[in-house]
Each structure stands twice: as structure tokens, then as C-alpha cells.
One Martini backbone bead per residue (centre of mass of N, CA, C, O) as a GRO file, in nm:
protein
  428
    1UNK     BB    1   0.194   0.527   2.147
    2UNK     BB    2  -0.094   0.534   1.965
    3UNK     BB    3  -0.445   0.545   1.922
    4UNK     BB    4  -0.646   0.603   1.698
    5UNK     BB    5  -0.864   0.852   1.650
    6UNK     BB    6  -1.229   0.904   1.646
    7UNK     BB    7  -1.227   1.135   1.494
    8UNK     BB    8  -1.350   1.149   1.217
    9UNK     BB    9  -1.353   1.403   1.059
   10UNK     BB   10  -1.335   1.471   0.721
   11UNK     BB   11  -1.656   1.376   0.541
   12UNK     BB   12  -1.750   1.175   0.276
   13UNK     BB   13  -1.954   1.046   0.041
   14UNK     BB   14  -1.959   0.802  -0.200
   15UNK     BB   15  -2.028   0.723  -0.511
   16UNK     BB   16  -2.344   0.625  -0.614
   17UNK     BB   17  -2.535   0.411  -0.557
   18UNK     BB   18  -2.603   0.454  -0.194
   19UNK     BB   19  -2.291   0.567  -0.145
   20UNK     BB   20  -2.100   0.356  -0.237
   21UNK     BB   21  -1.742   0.277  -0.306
   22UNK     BB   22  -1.855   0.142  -0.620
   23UNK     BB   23  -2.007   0.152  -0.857
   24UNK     BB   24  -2.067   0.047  -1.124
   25UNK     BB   25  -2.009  -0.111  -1.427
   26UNK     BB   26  -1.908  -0.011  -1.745
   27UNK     BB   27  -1.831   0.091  -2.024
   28UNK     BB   28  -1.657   0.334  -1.990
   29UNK     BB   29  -1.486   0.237  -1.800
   30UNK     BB   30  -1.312   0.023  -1.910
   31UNK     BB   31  -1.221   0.215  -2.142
   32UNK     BB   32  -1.063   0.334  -1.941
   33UNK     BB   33  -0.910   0.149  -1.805
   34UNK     BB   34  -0.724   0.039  -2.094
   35UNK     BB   35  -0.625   0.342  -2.164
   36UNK     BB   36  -0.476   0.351  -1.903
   37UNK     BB   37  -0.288   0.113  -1.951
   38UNK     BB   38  -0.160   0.178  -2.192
   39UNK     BB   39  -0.028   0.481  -2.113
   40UNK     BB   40   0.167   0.334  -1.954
   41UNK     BB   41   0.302   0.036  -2.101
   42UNK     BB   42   0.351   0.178  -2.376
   43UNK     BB   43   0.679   0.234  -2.402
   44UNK     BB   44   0.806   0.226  -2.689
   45UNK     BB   45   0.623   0.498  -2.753
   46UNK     BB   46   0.578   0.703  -2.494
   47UNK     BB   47   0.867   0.703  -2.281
   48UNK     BB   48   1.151   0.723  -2.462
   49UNK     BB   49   1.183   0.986  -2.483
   50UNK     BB   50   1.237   1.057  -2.190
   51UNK     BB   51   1.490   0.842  -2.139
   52UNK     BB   52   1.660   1.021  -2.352
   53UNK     BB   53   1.765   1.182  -2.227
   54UNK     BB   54   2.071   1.286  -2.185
   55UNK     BB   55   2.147   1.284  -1.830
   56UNK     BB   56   2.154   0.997  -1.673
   57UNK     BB   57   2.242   1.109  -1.362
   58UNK     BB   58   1.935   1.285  -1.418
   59UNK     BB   59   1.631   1.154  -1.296
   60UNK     BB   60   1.495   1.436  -1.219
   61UNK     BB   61   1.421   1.503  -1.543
   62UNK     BB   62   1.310   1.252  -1.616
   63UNK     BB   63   1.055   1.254  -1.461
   64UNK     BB   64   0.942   1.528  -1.483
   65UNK     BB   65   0.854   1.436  -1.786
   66UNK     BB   66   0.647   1.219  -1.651
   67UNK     BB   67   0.472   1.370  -1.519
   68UNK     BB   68   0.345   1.536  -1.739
   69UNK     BB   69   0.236   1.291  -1.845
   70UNK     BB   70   0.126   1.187  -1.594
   71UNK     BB   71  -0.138   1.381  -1.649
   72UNK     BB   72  -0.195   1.391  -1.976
   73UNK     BB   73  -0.276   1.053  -2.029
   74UNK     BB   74  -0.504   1.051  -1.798
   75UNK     BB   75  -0.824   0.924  -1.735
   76UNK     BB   76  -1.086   1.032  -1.565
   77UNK     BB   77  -1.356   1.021  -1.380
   78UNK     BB   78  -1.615   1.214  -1.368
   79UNK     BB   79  -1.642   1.083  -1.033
   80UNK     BB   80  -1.503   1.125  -0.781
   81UNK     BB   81  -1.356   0.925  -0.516
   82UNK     BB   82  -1.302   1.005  -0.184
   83UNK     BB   83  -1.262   1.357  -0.114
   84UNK     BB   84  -1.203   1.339   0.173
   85UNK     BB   85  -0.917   1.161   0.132
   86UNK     BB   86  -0.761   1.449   0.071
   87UNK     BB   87  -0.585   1.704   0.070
   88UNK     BB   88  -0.593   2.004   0.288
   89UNK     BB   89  -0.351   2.056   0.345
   90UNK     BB   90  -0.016   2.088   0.420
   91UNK     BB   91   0.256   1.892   0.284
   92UNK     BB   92   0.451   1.886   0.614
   93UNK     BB   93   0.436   1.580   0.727
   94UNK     BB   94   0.554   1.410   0.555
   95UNK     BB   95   0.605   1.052   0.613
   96UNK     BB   96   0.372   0.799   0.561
   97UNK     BB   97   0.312   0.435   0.669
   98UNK     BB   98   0.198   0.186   0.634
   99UNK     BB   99   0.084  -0.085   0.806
  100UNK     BB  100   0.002  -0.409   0.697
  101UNK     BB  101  -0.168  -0.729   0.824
  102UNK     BB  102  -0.284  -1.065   0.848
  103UNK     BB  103   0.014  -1.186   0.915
  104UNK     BB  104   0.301  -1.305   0.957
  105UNK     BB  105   0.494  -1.013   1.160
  106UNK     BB  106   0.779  -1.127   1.302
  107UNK     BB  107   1.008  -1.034   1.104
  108UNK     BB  108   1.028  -0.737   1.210
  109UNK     BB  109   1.195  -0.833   1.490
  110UNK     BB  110   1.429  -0.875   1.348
  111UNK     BB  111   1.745  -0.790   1.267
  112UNK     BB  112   1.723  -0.732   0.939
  113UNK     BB  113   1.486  -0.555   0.934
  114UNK     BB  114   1.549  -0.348   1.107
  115UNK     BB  115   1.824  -0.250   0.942
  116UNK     BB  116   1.657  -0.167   0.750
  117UNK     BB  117   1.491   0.060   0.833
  118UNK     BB  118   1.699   0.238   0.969
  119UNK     BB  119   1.850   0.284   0.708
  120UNK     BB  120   1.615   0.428   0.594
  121UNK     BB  121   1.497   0.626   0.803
  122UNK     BB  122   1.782   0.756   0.840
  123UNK     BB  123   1.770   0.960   0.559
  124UNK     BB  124   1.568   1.188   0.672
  125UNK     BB  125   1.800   1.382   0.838
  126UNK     BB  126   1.896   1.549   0.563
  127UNK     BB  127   1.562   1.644   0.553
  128UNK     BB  128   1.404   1.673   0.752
  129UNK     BB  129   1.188   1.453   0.841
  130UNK     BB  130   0.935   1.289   0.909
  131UNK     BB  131   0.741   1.012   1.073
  132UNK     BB  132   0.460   0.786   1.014
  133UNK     BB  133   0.294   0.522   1.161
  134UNK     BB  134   0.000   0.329   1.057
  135UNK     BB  135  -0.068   0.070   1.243
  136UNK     BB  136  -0.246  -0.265   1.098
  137UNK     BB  137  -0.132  -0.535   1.292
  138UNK     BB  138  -0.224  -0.831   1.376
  139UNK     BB  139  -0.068  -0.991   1.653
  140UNK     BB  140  -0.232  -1.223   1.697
  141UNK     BB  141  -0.156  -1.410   1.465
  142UNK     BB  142   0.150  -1.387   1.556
  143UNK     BB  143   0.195  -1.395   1.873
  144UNK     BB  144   0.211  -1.121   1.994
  145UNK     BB  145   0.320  -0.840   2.173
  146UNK     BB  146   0.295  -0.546   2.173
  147UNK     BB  147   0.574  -0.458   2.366
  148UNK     BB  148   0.747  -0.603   2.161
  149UNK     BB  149   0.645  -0.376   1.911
  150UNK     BB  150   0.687  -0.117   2.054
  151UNK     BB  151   1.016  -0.131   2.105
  152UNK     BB  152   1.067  -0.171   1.804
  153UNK     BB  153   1.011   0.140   1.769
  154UNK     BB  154   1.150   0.284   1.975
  155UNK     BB  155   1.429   0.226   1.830
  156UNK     BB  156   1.382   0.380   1.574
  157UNK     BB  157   1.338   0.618   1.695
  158UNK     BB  158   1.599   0.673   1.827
  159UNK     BB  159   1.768   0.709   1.592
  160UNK     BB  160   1.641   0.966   1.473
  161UNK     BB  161   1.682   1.120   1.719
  162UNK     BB  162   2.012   1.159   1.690
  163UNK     BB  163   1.887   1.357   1.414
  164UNK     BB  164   1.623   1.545   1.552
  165UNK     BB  165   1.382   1.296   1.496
  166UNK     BB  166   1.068   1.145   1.383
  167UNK     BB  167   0.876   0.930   1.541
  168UNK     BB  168   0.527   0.750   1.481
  169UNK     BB  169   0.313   0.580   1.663
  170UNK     BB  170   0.001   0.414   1.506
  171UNK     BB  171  -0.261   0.262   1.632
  172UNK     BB  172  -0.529   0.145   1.371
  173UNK     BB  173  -0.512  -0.158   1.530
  174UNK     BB  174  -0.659  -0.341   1.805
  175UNK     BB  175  -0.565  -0.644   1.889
  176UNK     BB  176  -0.681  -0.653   2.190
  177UNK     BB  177  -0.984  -0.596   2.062
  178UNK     BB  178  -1.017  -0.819   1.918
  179UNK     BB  179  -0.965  -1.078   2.089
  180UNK     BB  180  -1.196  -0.983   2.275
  181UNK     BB  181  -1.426  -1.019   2.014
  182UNK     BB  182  -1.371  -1.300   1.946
  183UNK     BB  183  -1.384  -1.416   2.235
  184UNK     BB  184  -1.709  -1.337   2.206
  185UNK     BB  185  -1.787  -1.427   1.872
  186UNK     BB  186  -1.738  -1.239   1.724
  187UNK     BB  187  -1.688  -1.149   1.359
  188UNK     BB  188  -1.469  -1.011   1.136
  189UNK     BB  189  -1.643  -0.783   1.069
  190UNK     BB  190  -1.711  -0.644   1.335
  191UNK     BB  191  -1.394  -0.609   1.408
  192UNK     BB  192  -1.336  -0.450   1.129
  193UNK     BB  193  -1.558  -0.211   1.192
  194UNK     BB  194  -1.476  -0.099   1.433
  195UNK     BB  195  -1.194   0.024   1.339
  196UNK     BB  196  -1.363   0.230   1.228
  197UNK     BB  197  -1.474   0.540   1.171
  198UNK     BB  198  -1.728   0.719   1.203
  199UNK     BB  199  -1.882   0.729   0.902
  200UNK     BB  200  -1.708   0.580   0.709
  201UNK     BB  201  -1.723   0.518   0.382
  202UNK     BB  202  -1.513   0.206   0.429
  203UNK     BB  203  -1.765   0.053   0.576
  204UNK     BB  204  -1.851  -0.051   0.273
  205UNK     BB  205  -1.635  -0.262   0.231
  206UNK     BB  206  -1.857  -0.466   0.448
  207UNK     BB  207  -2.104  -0.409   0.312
  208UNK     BB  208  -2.394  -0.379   0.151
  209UNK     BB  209  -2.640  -0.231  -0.058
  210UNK     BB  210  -2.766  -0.130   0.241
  211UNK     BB  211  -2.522  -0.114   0.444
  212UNK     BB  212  -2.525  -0.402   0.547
  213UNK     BB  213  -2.347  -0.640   0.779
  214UNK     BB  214  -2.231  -0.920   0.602
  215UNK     BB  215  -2.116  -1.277   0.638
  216UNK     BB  216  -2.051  -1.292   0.323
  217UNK     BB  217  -1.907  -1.085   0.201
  218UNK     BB  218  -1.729  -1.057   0.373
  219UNK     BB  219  -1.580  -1.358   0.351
  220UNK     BB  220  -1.499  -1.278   0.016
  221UNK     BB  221  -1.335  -1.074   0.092
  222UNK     BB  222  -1.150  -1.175   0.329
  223UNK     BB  223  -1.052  -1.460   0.179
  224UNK     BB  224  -0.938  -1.269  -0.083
  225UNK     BB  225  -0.657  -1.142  -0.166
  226UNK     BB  226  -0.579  -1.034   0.104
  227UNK     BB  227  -0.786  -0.889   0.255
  228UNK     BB  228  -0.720  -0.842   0.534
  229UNK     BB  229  -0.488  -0.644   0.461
  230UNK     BB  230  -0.721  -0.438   0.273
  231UNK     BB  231  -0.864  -0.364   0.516
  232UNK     BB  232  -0.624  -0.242   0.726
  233UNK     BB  233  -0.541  -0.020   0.512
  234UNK     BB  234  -0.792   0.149   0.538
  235UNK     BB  235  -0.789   0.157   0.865
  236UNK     BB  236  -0.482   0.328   0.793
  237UNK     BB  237  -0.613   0.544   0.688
  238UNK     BB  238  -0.815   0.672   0.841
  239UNK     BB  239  -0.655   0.771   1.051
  240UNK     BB  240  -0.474   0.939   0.923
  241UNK     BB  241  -0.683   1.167   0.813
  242UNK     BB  242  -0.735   1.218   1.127
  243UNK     BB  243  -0.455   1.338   1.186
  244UNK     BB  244  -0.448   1.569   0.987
  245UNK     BB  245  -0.698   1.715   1.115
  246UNK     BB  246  -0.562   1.752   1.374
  247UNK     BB  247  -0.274   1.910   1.266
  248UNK     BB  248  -0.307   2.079   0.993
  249UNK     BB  249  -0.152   1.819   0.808
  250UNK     BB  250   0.001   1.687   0.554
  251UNK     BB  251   0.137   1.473   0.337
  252UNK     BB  252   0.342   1.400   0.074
  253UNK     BB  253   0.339   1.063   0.132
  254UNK     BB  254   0.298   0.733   0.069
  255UNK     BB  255   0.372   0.398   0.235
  256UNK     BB  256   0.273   0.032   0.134
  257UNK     BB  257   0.373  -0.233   0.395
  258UNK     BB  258   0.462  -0.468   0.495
  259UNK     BB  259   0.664  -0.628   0.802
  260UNK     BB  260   0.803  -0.861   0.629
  261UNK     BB  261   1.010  -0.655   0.472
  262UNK     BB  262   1.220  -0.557   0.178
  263UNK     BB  263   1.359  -0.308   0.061
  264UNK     BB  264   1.603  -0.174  -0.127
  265UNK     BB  265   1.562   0.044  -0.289
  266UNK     BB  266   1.498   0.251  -0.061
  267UNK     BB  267   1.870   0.270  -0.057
  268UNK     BB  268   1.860   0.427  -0.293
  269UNK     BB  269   1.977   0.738  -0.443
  270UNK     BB  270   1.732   0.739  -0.648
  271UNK     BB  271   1.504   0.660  -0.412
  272UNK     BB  272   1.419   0.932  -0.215
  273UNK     BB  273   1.212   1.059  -0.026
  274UNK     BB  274   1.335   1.278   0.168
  275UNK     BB  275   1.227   1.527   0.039
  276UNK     BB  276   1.117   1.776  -0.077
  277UNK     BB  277   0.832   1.821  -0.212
  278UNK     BB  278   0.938   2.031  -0.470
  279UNK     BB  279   1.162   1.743  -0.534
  280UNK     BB  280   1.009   1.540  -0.607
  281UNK     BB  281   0.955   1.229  -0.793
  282UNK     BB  282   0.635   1.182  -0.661
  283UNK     BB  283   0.368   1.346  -0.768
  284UNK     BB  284   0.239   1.163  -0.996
  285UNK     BB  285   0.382   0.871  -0.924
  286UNK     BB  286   0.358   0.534  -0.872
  287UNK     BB  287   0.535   0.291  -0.665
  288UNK     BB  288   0.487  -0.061  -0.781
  289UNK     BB  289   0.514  -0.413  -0.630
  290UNK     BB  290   0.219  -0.565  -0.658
  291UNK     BB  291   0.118  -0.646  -0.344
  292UNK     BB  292   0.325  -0.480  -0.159
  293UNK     BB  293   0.432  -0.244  -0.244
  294UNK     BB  294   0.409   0.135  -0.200
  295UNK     BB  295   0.423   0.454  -0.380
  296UNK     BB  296   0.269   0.766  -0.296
  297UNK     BB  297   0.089   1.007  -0.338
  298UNK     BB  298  -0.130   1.121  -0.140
  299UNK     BB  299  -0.378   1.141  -0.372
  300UNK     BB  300  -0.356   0.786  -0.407
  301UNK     BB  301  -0.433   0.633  -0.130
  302UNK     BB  302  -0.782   0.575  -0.168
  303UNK     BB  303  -0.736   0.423  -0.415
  304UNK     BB  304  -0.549   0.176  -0.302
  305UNK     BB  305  -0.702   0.149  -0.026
  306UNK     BB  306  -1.006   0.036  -0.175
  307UNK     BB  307  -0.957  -0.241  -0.375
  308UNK     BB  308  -1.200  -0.376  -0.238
  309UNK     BB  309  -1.440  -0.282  -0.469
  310UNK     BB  310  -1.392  -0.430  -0.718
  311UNK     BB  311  -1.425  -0.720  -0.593
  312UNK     BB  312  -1.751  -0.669  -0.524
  313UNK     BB  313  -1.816  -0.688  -0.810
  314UNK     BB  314  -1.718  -0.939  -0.878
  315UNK     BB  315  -1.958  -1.080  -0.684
  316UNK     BB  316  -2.210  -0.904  -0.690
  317UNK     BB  317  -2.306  -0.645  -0.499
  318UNK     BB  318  -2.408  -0.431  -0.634
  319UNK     BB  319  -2.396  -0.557  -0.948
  320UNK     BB  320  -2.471  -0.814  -1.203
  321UNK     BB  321  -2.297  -0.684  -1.401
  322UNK     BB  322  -1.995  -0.609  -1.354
  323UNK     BB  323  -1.867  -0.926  -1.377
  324UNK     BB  324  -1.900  -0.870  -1.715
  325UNK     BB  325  -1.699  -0.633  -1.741
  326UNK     BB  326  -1.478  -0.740  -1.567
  327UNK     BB  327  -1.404  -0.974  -1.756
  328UNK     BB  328  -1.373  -0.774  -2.025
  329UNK     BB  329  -1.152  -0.649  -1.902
  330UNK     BB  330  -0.936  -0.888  -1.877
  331UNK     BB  331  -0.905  -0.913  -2.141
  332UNK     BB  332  -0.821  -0.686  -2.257
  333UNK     BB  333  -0.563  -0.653  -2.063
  334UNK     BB  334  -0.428  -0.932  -1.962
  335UNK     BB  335  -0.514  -1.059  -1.727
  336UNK     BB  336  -0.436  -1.243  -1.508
  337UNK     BB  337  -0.635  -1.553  -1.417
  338UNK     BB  338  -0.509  -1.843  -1.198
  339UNK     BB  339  -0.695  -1.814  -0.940
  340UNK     BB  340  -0.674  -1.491  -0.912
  341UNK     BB  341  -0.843  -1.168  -0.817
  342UNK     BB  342  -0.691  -0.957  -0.945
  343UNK     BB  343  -0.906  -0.692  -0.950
  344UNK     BB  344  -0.773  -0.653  -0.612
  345UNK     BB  345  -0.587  -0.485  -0.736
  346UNK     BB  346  -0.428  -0.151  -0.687
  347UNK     BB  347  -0.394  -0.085  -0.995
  348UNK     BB  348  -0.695  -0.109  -1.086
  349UNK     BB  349  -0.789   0.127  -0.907
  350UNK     BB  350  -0.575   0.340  -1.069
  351UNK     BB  351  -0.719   0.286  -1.326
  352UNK     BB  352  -0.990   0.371  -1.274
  353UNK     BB  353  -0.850   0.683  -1.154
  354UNK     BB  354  -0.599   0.780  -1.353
  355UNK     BB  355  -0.373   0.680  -1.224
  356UNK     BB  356  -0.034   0.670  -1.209
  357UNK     BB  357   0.227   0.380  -1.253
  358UNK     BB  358   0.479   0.211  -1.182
  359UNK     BB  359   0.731  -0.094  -1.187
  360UNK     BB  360   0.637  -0.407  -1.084
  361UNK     BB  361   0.411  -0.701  -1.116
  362UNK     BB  362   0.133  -0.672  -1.278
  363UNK     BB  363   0.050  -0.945  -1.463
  364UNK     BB  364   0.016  -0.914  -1.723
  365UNK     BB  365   0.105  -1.079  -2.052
  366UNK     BB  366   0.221  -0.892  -2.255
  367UNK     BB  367   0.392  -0.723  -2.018
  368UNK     BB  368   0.549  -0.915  -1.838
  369UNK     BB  369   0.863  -0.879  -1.896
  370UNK     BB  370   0.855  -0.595  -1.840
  371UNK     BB  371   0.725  -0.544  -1.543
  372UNK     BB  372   0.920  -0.700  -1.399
  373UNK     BB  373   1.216  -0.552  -1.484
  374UNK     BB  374   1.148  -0.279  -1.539
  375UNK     BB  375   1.257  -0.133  -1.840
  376UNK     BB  376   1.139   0.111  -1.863
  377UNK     BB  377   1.199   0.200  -1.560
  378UNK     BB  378   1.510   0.137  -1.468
  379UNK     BB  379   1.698   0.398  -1.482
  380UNK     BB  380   1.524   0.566  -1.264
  381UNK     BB  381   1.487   0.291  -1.101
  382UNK     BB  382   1.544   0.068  -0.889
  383UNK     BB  383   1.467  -0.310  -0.944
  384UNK     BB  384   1.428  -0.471  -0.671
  385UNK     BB  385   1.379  -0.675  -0.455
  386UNK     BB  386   1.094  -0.800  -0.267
  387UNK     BB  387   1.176  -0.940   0.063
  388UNK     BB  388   1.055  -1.174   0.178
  389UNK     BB  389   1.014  -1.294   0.529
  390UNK     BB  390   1.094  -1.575   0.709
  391UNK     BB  391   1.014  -1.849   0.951
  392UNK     BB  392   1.144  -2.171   1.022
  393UNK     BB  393   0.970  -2.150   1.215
  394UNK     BB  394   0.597  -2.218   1.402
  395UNK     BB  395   0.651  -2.104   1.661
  396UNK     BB  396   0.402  -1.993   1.918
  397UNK     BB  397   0.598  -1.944   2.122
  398UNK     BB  398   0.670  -1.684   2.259
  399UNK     BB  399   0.943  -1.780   2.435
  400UNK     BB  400   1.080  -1.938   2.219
  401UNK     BB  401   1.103  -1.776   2.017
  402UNK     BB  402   1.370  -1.618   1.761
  403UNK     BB  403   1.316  -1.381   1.529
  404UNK     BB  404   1.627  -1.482   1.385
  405UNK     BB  405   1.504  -1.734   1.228
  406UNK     BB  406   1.527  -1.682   0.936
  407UNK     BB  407   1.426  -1.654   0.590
  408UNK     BB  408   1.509  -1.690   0.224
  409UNK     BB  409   1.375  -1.805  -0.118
  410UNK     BB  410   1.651  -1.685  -0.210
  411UNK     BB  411   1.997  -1.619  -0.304
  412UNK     BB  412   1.953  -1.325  -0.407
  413UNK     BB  413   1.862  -1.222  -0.165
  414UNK     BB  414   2.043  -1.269   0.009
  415UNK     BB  415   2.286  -1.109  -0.128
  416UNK     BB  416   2.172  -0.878  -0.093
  417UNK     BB  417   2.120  -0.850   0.217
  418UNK     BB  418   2.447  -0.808   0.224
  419UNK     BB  419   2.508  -0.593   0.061
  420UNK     BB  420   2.279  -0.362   0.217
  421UNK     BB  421   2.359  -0.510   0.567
  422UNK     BB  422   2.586  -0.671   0.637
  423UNK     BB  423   2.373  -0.981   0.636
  424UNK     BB  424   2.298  -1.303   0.754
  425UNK     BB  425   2.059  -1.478   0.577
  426UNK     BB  426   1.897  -1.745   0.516
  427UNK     BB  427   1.774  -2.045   0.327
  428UNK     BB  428   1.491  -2.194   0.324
   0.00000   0.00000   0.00000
């Protein structure tokens, strides 16, 4: 288990007023997100030829000709930003997955989630991949020790190993750091900025619009939206990019997702991440549902990870007009808008950059039935649900918790469950 290094690695300033890391919106953006929404969601003018494939067996024929579509029909912003955060090196590093959350994450340490990681990972062994998780979870909150979390991964490590693979566990989050920050008064800002490597572009995130750090702008991104979550994942970004400039190697895909999490489709044979890079499915589209879970290609990374900038515009820290527009996209694009600040969920920043992705939970209210059960691209994809996991009890002593004492919210859940690691979990 490492401690993410310090050595900043290449960076660079990102786009905008001020080196800001999300320019203000203007007209031309809105009509670029709006534009880039159709080009993903109208499945039934746009991607059904691509669908009707002759041999339904083979996905990868399938996904190919998606590639393709998704390179040519989606408009990049004039200036990319965060380009300091993409691929430089051979994309021969396997597989990163970044792991954050700031809420509770002892279901992680269940038998359930366990084995569920165990059987996915165990995958890797038939294409000799690696893996590193670049962890930023928060222990403290969940009342976890260090050695019990490091334990957990030790296990996992173990079973790659008996088929000659590997696993590297990076820690990006020093929770035992934030605790003693916390315990002698720092501010949520504080501790979270410290966290980033110097010089981190993604420190914008943090800042006010002359780079200063603010507790008021901090408190507006960080307590909305699982804010937590989304400044963790970028600090889990800076890390993995600083491990790459020192291995003089890239990842070939990011995997971004809660430890609370189970993902069945992970186990299904045509969703398959550790093929070689030359014949994945996900070269060019990213696979996401909701704001749990996501496949990405290496360089959607910077954007999927980055995306509370766009929540910062709606708060207008950047820019007074931003807040005008950001309403404007909600409108055309029909987001749902329920008392939940929509924009900084990370598929509207991958609009934002052109970048394409499928997958289900998008939230669109025209499109919603479409992309919950994932009908667009069932076929080539299966859309399993996420599987939250969730604790019974709320007992916070370390020493009486049960790890094990786990349940999930829905029927299908739990059977779902059953089916795919023959383990019976309650229903809560």
C-alpha cells in the first residue's frame, strides 16, 4: 500500500479567465452540449443501423462500428482543457479504478462486495492485466482503521497473485492526514487541498476566481451533489496521472466507482475490460450509469473527474452570466432539475467535451425510459443494476461493527446477487 507521490509530474495550466479550470459558458457551448446530447440519445435515427449487425453474437463488430460513429459525430469545445491530464506514455499499464467516496464505505469490507471484486478481478488473470486502485476514501467517516481497509485489498492482491497478476493498492486520500487536519480546526477546503499535488491545475476546483480558497464556494461544491465524492475522484485523478509520469507508462481504461458498490454487469463475458488495448470495446466510448459507476477510455478521465466545474459556474463563482446559461442547457436538453443540481453530474462535462457514452440513468426526462433500461444499446451491453450496499445497523464502534451485517434495497437486488455470487444478502 502506497501513499500517492508528491512529485507533481507534467502539468499544465487549464483553459479560461485566469487559467480557471471551466472557462464561463457561453452561446456556442450551450449549442455544443445540446448538440452532442442528440448525437449520443437519438438511438432510433442514429445508432440502429449500427445495431442491426447481422451477427448478434459478436458485440465487438458491433461496438466497432459505435467507435467509429462516436469519433465523427461529436464536437470538441475549440480549446480542450486539462491536456496536461491525458496519455502520454504506451497505454500498457492495465487497468486504474479509482475508488472515492466521502460517505460510509464499510460495505466494502462485507463478504458480498468482496466477492464480488474477487470474481471481477479475477478476470484479468486469462489477458494478464494489471490493476492499480488509486484509493481516496475517506476512512474517517465510515470509522474504519487504516489496517482493516489495507487488509481488504491485501486479500484481493492475494488471489490476482495465484494467477501471476497484480494488484497495486495507491493511496490518494491520507485519511489518518485529514483526521489530524480536522482535529486541530482546518476546514474541509484545507484538508481537501492538501490532498492535491502542488501546482494541480485541479486545485481550481477548490479556489475562488482569483485562485484564492474560499469556505464559502468550498461549502456550496462540497455539500451538493455528493461533492465529497467528486473532489476525491479528481484527487484520485492527480494521483494515477503522477504515477504514470513515474512509471513512463499509461493506463489503457479508468474504472470509476464507490467501495459500496456491486456492478454485475462487470461479470458479464461481453463487458470484459482486460482485453488488450488493440481489441477493447471501449476505446473510444465511455461507459456510465448515473453518477455511480463509469467505464472510461484513459484520456475522458480529466473530464468525467473534473466535473464540478460546471456546478461552480452554476453557483456563478466564475462568471454571473454562466448561471443564464447553464438554465438554458437544462431547458433544451430537458434535465430533470428536481431539486438536485444536475450539472455536476459527469456525463453533462463529458458534453461539455465531446466526449461520447452510453449506459443508463442519464436523468434527460424525454430520453428517460430510454436510458434507464439501457434499450438503445442492451444488446451490446448488459444493463445490470448498481447495487448499493448498505450497513443494518448504524453502530459506529469499531470493535462491535459486523462487516457482514449488510442488506440491499430491492428484491431483484438481492436475487441479482444470488444469481451472480451464489451469496444470500438480506433485503433492508
Amino acid at each position: 500500500h502506497k501513499e500517492a507521490d508528491n512529485a507533481p509530474g507534467a502539468r499544465g495550466r487549464g483553459t479560461g479567465r485566469g487559467g480557471a479550470i471551466l472557462p464561463p459558458l457561453t452561446h456556442s457551448d450551450v449549442t455544443r452540449m445540446a448538440a452532442n446530447r442528440l448525437a449520443i440519445m437519438e438511438s432510433t435515427t442514429r445508432l440502429n443501423p449500427f445495431l442491426s449487425t447481422s451477427n448478434a453474437n459478436l458485440p465487438s463488430a458491433k461496438l466497432a462500428l459505435i467507435d467509429t460513429y462516436a469519433q465523427q459525430s461529436m464536437i470538441h469545445p475549440p480549446t480542450p482543457r486539462l491536456v496536461s491530464y491525458n496519455s502520454k506514455y504506451p497505454q500498457t499499464a492495465g487497468i486504474a479504478i479509482i475508488l472515492a467516496t466521502g460517505q460510509n464505505a464499510s460495505p466494502f469490507l462485507s463478504k458480498a462486495v468482496q466477492a464480488f471484486w474477487k470474481k471481477w478481478l479475477g478476470r484479468s488473470s486469462r489477458y494478464k492485466k494489471s490493476v492499480v486502485v488509486f484509493d481516496a476514501t475517506d476512512l474517517n467517516s465510515s470509522n474504519l482503521s487504516q489496517e482493516s481497509w489495507n487488509a481488504a485489498f491485501d486479500r484481493l492482491s492475494s488471489t490476482l497473485a495465484k494467477s501471476g497478476d497484480t494488484l497495486e493498492h495507491v493511496i490518494a486520500f491520507d485519511s489518518a492526514k485529514a483526521f489530524s487536519m480536522k482535529d486541530t480546526g482546518k476546514s474541509d477546503v484545507d484538508i481537501h487541498s492538501a490532498m492535491f499535488h502542488k501546482k494541480s491545475p485541479l486545485l481550481e476546483l477548490l479556489s475562488g476566481p482569483k485562485n484564492e480558497r474560499s469556505p464559502d464556494i468550498v461549502d456550496n461544491l462540497l455539500a451538493s451533489c455528493n461533492g465529497m465524492d467528486k473532489v476525491k475522484r479528481a484527487i484520485a485523478l492527480d494521483a494515477m496521472v503522477s504515477w504514470e509520469s513515474k512509471h513512463k507508462q499509461s493506463f489503457s481504461h479508468v474504472v470509476v466507482m464507490r467501495p459500496d458498490l456491486i456492478y454485475a454487469a462487470f461479470l458479464k463475458e461481453n463487458f470484459n475490460l482486460f482485453v488488450p488495448p488493440e481489441t477493447s470495446l471501449l476505446n473510444h466510448v465511455a461507459h456510465t450509469v448515473g453518477d455511480l459507476v463509469a467505464v472510461l477510455p484513459r484520456n475522458f478521465a480529466a473530464s468525467y473527474c473534473s466535473s464540478l466545474g460546471l456546478y461552480r459556474l452554476e453557483r456563478s463563482v466564475d462568471d454571473e452570466t454562466s448561471a443564464d446559461y447553464l438554465a438554458a442547457y437544462k431547458s433544451a436538453t430537458h434535465s430533470m432539475d428536481d431539486g438536485v443540481a444536475i450539472t455536476c453530474w459527469p456525463i453533462h462535462q463529458l458534453l461539455y467535451d465531446g466526449l461520447f457514452f452510453i449506459g443508463g440513468g442519464f436523468e434527460f426526462t424525454d430520453f428517460r425510459q430510454n436510458s434507464e433500461n439501457g434499450g438503445f444499446l442492451g444488446d451490446v451491453y448488459p444493463m445490470t443494476s448498481t447495487i448499493v450496499v448498505y450497513n443494518k445497523s448504524n453502530n459506529n464502534d469499531k470493535k462491535k461493527k459486523k462487516m457482514d451485517d449488510v442488506c440491499v434495497e430491492r428484491e431483484e437486488e438481492r436475487m441479482e446477487i444470488k444469481q451472480e455470487l451464489d451469496m444470500d444478502v438480506a433485503k433492508c
